[in-house]
N, C-alpha and C positions, 0 to 999 in steps of 0.2 A: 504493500500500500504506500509505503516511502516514497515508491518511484513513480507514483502517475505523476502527469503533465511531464517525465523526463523522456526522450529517447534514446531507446537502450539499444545500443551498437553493437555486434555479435562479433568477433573474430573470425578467423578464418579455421584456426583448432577449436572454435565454441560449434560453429556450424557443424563440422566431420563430426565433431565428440554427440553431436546431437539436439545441440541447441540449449535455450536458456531452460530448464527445469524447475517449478512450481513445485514446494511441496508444503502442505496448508500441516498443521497440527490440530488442527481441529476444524470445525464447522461454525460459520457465524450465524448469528441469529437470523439474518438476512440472506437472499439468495441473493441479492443486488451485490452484498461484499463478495460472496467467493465468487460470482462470474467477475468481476473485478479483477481480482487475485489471480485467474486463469487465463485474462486477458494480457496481463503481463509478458506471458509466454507466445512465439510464434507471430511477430508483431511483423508487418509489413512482407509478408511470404518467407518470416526466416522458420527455420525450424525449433520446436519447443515442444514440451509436455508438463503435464502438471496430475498431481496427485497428493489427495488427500485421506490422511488418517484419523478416526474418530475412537473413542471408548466411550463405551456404555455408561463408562463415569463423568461424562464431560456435562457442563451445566444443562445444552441441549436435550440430550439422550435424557437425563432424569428427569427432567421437567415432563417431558412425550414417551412412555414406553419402554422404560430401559428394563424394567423387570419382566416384563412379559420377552422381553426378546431376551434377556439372559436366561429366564428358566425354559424356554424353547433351545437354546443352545446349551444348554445342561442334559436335556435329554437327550439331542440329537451326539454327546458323547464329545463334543468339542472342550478343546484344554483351555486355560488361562493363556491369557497372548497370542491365541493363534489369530490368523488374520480372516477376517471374513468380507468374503465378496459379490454375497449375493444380492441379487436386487431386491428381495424384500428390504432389505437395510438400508437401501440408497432409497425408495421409496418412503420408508419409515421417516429417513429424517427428510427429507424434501415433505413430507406431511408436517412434521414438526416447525419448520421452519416458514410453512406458511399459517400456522395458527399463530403464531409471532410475528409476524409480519401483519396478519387482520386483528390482531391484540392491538399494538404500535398506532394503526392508522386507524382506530377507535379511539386510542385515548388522543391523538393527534386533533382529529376530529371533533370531540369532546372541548378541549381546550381551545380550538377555533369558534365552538360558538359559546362560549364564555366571552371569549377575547370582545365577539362581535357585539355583545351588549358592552362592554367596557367601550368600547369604540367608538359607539353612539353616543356617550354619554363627552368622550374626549373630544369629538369633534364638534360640538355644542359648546364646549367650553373655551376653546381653543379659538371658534371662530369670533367668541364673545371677546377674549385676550386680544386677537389680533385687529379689532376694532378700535377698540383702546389704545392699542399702541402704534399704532400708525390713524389714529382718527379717523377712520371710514366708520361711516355711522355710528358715532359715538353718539350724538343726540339722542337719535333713532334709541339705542339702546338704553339712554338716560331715561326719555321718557316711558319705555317700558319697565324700568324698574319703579320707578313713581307710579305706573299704573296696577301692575301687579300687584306692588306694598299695599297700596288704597285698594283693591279688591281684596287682597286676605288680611286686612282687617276690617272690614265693614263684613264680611262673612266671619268672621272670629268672633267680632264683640258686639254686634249690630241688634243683639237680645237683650243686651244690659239696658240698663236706664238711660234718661240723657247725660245726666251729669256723668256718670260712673262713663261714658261712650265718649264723652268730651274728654277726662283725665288720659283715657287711652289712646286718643288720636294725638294730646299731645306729649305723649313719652313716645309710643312707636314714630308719628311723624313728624310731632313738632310745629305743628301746626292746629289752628284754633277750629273750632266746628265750625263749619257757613250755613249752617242751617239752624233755625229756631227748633224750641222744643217741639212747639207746636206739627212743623214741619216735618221733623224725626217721626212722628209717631206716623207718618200716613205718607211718606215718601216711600219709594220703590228701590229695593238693595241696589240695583244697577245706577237708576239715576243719583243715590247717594251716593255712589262711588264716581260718578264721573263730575259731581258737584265740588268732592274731594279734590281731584285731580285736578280738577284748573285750579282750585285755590291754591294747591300745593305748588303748583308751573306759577302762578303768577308771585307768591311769595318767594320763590327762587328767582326768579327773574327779576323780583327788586333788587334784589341782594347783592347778585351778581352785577347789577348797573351801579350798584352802591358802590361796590370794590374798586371797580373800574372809574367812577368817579373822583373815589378816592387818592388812587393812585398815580392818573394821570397827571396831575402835576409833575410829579419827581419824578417820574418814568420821561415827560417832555423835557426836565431842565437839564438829567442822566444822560438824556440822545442829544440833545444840543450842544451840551459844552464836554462831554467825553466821552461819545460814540466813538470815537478813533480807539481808544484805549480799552472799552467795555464791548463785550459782545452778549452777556446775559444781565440779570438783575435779580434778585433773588427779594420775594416777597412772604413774610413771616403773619400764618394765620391761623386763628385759636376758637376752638368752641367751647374756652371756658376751663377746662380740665387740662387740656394739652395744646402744646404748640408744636404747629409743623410749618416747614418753608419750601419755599417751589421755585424752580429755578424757572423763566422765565424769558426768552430772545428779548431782546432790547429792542431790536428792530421790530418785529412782530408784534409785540406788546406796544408802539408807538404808531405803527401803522393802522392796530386794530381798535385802536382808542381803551386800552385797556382791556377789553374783551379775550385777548389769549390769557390773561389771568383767569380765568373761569376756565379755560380749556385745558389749563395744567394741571389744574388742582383736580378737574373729572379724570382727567388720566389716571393721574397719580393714585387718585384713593380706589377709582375701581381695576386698577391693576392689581397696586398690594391686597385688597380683598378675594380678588381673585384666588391670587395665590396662596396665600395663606385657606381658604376654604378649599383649594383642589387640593395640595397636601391634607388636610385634614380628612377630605373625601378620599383618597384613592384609600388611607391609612385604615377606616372604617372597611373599605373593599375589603381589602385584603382578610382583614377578620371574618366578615361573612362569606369570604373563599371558603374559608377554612372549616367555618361553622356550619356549612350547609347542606355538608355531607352526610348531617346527622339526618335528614328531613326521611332518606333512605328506610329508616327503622318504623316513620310513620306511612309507610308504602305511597311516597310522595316521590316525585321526580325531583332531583336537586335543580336541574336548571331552571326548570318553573319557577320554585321558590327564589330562585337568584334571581330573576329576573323582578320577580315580583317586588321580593325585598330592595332591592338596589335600585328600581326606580322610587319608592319613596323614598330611600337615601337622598337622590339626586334633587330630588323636589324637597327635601329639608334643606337641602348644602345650598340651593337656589333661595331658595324662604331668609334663611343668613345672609348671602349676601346681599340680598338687595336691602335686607333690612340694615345691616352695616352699612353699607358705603350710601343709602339715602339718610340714615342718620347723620353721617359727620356733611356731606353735600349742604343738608338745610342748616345745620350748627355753626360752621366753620366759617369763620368772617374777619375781616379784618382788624388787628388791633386798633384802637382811636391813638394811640401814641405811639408807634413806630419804627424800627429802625429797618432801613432798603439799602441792601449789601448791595455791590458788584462785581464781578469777576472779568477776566481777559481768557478765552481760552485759549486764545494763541499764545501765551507766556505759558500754556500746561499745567495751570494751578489744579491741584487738585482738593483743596477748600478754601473756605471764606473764611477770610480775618475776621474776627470778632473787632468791633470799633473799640479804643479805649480811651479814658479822661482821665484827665489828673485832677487830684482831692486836692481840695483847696487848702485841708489842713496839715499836708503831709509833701514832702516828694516823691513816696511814691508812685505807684500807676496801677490804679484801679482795671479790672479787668469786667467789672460790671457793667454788661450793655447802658449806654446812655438814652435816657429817654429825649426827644427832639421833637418840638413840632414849630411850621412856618416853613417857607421856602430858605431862609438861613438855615433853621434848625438842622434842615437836611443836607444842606450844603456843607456845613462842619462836619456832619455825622458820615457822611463820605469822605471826607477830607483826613479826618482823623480813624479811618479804617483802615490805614495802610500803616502795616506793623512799625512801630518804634523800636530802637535798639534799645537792649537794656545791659546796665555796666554790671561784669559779673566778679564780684567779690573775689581774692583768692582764699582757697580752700587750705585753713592750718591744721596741719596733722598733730597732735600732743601725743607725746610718749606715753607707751602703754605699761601699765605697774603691772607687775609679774604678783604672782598670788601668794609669794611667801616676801615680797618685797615689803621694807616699811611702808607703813602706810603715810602718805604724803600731808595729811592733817595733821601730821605730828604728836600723836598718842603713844609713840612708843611700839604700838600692837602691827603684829601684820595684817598687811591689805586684807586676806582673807578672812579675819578673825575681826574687822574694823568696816570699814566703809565698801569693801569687798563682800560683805558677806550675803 
């Protein structure tokens, strides 16, 4: 088997002698290996032979029939190592080896339509990934996660009260009921769900005008006086609990009047969602692989149940993420007091200086973001982003007291028995 893909050269004493000689020690599971292994031999009209020896002890032989063909050769009076060549035994195992071979491409089979529901569920996810990350209907997808969250919960909580229906719209969505009470009681699940939905779109859509209001100043005075030098700008935004920052084209962000700030921030949070819930889901997979084989004992097909089980998997790990990344979506907004980094990528930075100021009571150098607001504010707060040198002290080594050495307070006692100890 070493030498496929080689060409095997024959001599001129390999040819007289008889050519290249094949000899197998046993039988493989497969007949595709040993026609393989016999093809080796006799390659392009040279001459060759091949021949193979089996025992009744070899994994094949036991597995298929080796006792019935040894106490058939016990009668028939044959010894220990004698060689046998009839065709019952070339038959025998050529039967053995194709029950191994329709085993093989069963469980092959088997494992193909596993795969096939895994597959379904991957390229679902993947083409939702790849929207995100190169922004082809990224909208499109935005808005169906706002629409989905607003139908499964209007079908979750839509039996509670109003008050108690109103608490829960604004934890899952963060958003206030538009409907009266009055209303609630005698509206239809559907149109209360799509009464949701625009309210949810148009309170995103403030917000997102809000940012971009916000930011366009300093993003215009940023591309004015140091487009040559900046090619991103990095915009720092919180829902409150945590802060996160988004790297953002200078150009693009100036061009679009602010608006690619809302485009980075939907990437960003429903990429890492993503992935963070498909690790979490394949992880689940994997478990109910393994678990499923039990269903067997309740004279159940495993792959029904796998299929069954692992699409509700898929439709919770979906239910997650949109409930993740529409929550930070509606939360996540601009700080009112600010600081807006910049970067060069052409210089190859690979991060953002933190800006720093100097304490008024000290010489030191403060390393706590400064807070700025005004078009000065910003203009210093850039200005003073780019690292300062700081004078580095020399380092005094002091001699080290040995443990039976006096002790240098002057007690008389050894260090170990004194300030040592």
């Amino acid at each position: 088997m070493a030498g496929r893909g080689t060409d095997i050269k024959l001599g001129p004493n390999v040819k007289e002698a008889g050519g290249l000689a094949i000899i197998g020690t046993e039988r493989h599971d497969s007949r595709r290996v040993d026609r393989q292994l016999r093809g080796r031999s006799g390659r392009q009209g040279d001459p060759g032979s091949s021949r193979f020896f089996v025992s009744l002890e070899d994994d094949l032989m036991r597995k298929f029939g080796s006792e019935r063909i040894a106490k058939l050769m016990d009668r028939m009076g044959l010894k220990e190592g004698e060689v046998i060549s009839h065709g019952m035994v070339s038959k025998s195992i050529e039967r053995a080896q194709k029950k191994v071979e329709e085993n093989n491409f069963g469980v092959r089979k088997r494992l193909l339509e596993y795969d096939d529901v895994m597959n379904a569920q991957r390229k679902a996810i993947y083409r939702k990934r790849h929207n995100a990350l190169f922004g082809d209907r990224l909208d499109i997808d935005v808005d169906n996660m706002f629409y989905e969250l607003c139908d499964s919960t209007v079908k979750q909580y839509s039996n509670l009260t109003f008050a108690e229906f109103e608490i829960e719209l604004v934890r899952v969505l963060g958003v206030d009921c538009p409907v009266d009470e009055q209303a609630y009681a005698s509206i239809q699940k559907q149109e209360l769900t799509d009464t949701i939905y625009m309210a949810m779109r148009e309170q995103y859509d403030r917000k997102c005008e809000k940012i971009a209001q916000k930011a366009m100043p300093q993003i215009k005075h940023v591309y004015e006086t140091m487009s040559d030098r900046f090619k991103n700008i990095v915009f720092p935004l919180s829902d409150g609990r945590r802060e996160m920052e988004f790297i953002v084209n200078l150009q693009e962000a100036y061009e679009s009047e602010g608006k690619a700030i809302s485009k980075s921030f939907e990437k960003n949070i429903i990429l890492a969602k993503i992935d963070d819930e498909w690790k979490e889901h394949l992880r689940e997979m994997d478990d109910l692989r393994s678990a499923v084989n039990n269903a067997t004992y309740e004279q159940k097909d495993p792959l029904v149940v796998y299929k069954l089980e692992s699409y509700e998997l898929f439709r919770a790990m979906m239910g997650r993420l949109n409930e993740g990344a529409v929550e930070l979506l509606m939360n996540l907004d601009m700080p009112i007091e600010q600081q807006i980094q910049s970067t060069n990528q052409e210089s190859n930075q690979s991060h953002y200086e933190k800006a720093q100021v100097n304490d008024g009571n000290s010489n030191t150098t403060s390393t706590t973001p400064p807070q700025f607001s005004g078009r000065q504010g910003y203009q210093q707060a850039i200005e003073n982003s780019f690292p300062q040198e700081e004078k580095r002290q020399p380092i005094i080594a002091e001699p080290k007291v040995g443990r039976n050495d006096p002790c240098p307070c002057g007690s008389g006692k050894k260090y170990k028995q004194c300030h040592g100890k």
